[in-house]
C-alpha positions in Angstrom: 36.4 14.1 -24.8 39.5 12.3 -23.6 42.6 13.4 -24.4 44.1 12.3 -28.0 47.4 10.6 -27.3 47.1 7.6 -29.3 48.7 6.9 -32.9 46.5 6.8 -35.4 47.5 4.7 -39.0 49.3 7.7 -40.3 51.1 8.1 -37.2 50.0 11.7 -36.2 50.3 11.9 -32.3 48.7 14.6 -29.5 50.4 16.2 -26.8 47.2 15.9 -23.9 44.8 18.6 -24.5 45.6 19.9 -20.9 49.4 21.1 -21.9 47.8 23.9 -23.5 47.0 27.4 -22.1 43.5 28.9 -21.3 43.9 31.6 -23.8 39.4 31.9 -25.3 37.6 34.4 -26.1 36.9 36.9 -22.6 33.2 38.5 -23.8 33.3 41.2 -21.4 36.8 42.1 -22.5 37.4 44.6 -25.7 36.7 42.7 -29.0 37.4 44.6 -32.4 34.8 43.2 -35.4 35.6 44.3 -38.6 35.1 42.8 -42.1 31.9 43.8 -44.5 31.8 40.3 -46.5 32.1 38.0 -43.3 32.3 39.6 -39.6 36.3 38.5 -38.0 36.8 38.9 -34.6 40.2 40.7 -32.9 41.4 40.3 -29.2 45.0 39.8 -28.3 46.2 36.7 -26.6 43.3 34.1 -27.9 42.6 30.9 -30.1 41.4 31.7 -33.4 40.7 28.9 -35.8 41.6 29.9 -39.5 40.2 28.7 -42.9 41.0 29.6 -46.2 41.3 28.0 -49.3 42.2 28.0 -53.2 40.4 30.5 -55.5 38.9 27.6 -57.6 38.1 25.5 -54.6 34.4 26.7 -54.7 31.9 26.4 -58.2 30.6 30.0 -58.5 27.2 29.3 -59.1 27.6 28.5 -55.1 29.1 31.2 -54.4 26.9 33.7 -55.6 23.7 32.2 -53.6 25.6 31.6 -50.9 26.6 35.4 -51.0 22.8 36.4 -51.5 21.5 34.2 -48.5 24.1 35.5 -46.4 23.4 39.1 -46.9 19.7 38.9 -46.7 20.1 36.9 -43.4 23.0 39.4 -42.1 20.2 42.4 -42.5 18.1 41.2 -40.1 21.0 39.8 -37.6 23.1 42.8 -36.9 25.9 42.8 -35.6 27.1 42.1 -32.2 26.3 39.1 -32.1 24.9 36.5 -29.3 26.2 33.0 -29.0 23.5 31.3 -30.5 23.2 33.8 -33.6 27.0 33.1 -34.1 26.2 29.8 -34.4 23.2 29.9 -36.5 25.7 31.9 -39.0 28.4 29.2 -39.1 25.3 26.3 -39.4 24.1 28.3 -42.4 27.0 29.5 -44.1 30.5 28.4 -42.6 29.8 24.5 -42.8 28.0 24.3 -46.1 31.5 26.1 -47.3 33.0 23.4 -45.7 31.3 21.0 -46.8 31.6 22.0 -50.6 34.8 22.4 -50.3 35.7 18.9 -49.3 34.3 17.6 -52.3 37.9 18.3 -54.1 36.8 21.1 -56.6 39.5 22.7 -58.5 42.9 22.5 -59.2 43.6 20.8 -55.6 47.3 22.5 -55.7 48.4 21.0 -52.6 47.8 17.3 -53.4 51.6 16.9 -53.9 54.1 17.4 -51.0 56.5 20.2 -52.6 54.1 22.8 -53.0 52.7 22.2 -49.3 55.9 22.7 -48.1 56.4 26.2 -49.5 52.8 27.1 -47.8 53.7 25.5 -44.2 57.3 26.8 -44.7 55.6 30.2 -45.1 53.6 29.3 -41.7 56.1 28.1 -39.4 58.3 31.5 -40.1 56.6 33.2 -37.2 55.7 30.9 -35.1 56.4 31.9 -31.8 57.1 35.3 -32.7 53.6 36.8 -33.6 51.6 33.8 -32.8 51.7 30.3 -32.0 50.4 27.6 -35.1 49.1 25.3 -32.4 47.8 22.7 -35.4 47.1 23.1 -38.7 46.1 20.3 -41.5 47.4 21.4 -45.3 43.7 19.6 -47.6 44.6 19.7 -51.3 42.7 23.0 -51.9 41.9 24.4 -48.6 43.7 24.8 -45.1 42.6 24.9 -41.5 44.8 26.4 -38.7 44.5 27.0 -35.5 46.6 29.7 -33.6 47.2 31.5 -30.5 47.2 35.1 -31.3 50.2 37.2 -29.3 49.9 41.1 -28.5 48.9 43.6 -31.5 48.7 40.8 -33.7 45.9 41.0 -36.0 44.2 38.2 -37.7 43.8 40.0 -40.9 47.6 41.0 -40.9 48.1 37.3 -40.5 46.1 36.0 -42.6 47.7 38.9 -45.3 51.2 37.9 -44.5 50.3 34.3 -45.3 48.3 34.7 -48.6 50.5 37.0 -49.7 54.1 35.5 -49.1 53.2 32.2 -49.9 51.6 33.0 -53.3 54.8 35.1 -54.1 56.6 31.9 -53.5 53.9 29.2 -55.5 53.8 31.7 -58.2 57.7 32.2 -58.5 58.2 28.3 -58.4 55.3 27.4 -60.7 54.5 30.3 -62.6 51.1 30.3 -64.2 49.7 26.5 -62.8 49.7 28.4 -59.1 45.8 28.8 -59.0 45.6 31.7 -56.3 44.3 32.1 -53.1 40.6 33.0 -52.5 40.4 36.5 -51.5 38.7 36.3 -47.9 39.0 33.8 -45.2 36.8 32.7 -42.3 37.8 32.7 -38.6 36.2 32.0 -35.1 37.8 32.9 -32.1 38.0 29.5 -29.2 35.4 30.0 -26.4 36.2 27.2 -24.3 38.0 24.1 -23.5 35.3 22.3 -25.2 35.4 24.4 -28.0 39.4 23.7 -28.6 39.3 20.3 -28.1 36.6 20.2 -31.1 38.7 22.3 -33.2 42.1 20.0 -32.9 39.7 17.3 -33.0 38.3 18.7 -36.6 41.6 19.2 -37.9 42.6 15.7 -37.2 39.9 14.1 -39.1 40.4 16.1 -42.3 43.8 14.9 -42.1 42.8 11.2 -41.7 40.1 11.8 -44.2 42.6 12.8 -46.8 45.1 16.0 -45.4 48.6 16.4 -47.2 50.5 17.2 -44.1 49.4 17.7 -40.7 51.7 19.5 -37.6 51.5 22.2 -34.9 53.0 22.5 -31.6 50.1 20.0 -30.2 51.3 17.0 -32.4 54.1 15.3 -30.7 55.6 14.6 -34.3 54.2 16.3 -37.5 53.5 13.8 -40.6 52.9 13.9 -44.1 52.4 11.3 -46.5 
């Protein structure tokens, strides 16, 4: 893939892919797996690519037979897992999420501008402090960040810190129409150059496919419309 440094009609630009550090996943380095719902994935100094979303964002009817396929299937895949298995999990599980989630159920909170900016306000606070929010796209009921995780800096503390502060905010400023977040999250850690082109490629598209606000220290200028 070529580097992305053209505008596109909403005006979102790339900084060239190879400005950015070589900071993936190192297999034969120490890597901490914890979570019993969905396995995450800790080791300092990486790429992580983050989703979470809105607690109405998914019909519960899905997510109760998602939640039965994925622990039937997780009892015969144990955990460490090889490449390929990884990736048979997210083709089973992570993009059918994704892909339900798209479809715009719920209350879509972050369709309008103001309550987006509390949530990426809440994001930038640290940035370059415990991590760095290399790009992230704002959806109207979900978000997708990616991030370069600094020294003991957990994703689950991150992803905590996030959830909480910004709900603290939404629910302060709008009371009872905040919605909530969804209570768990899904993250991959970047193997590869490949691998983090796709992601910043993935984020872009959502945007032009219908994102509230797009930015990230690999857009040159950080839009919203």
């Amino acid at each position: 893939m070529d580097d992305l440094d053209k505008n596109d009609h909403k005006g979102a630009r790339w900084r060239a892919f190879s400005q950015l550090g070589r900071h993936y996943l190192r297999r034969d380095d120490t890597i901490e797996v914890h979570g019993v719902k969905l396995p995450h994935w800790n080791q300092e100094d990486i790429y992580v690519f983050l989703n979470f979303r809105l607690g109405d964002s998914l019909p519960q009817q899905k997510l109760n037979q998602l939640k039965s396929e994925r622990n039937i299937w997780m009892l015969s895949h144990p955990q460490p897992w090889s490449q390929q298995t990884e990736n048979e999990f997210h083709r089973k599980f992570s993009h059918r999420i994704e892909q339900w989630v798209d479809k715009g159920y719920g209350c879509c909170f972050f369709r309008n501008s103001f309550p987006t900016s509390i949530l990426v306000a809440t994001m930038l606070h640290d940035d370059g402090i415990k991590y760095e929010l290399v790009a992230y796209v704002v959806m109207p009921n979900h978000v997708h960040a990616l991030v370069r995780m600094f020294e003991n800096i957990r994703v689950e503390t991150l992803m905590q810190e996030w959830k909480s502060i910004s709900s603290h905010k939404l629910k302060k400023q709008f009371g009872s129409e905040w919605c909530g977040w969804m209570e768990n999250y899904f993250d991959r850690a970047i193997r590869d150059e490949n691998h983090l082109n796709n992601v910043i490629s993935y984020i872009y598209k959502n945007y032009c496919r219908g994102g509230i606000q797009i930015g990230g220290s690999v857009f040159e200028c950080p839009t919203r419309h």
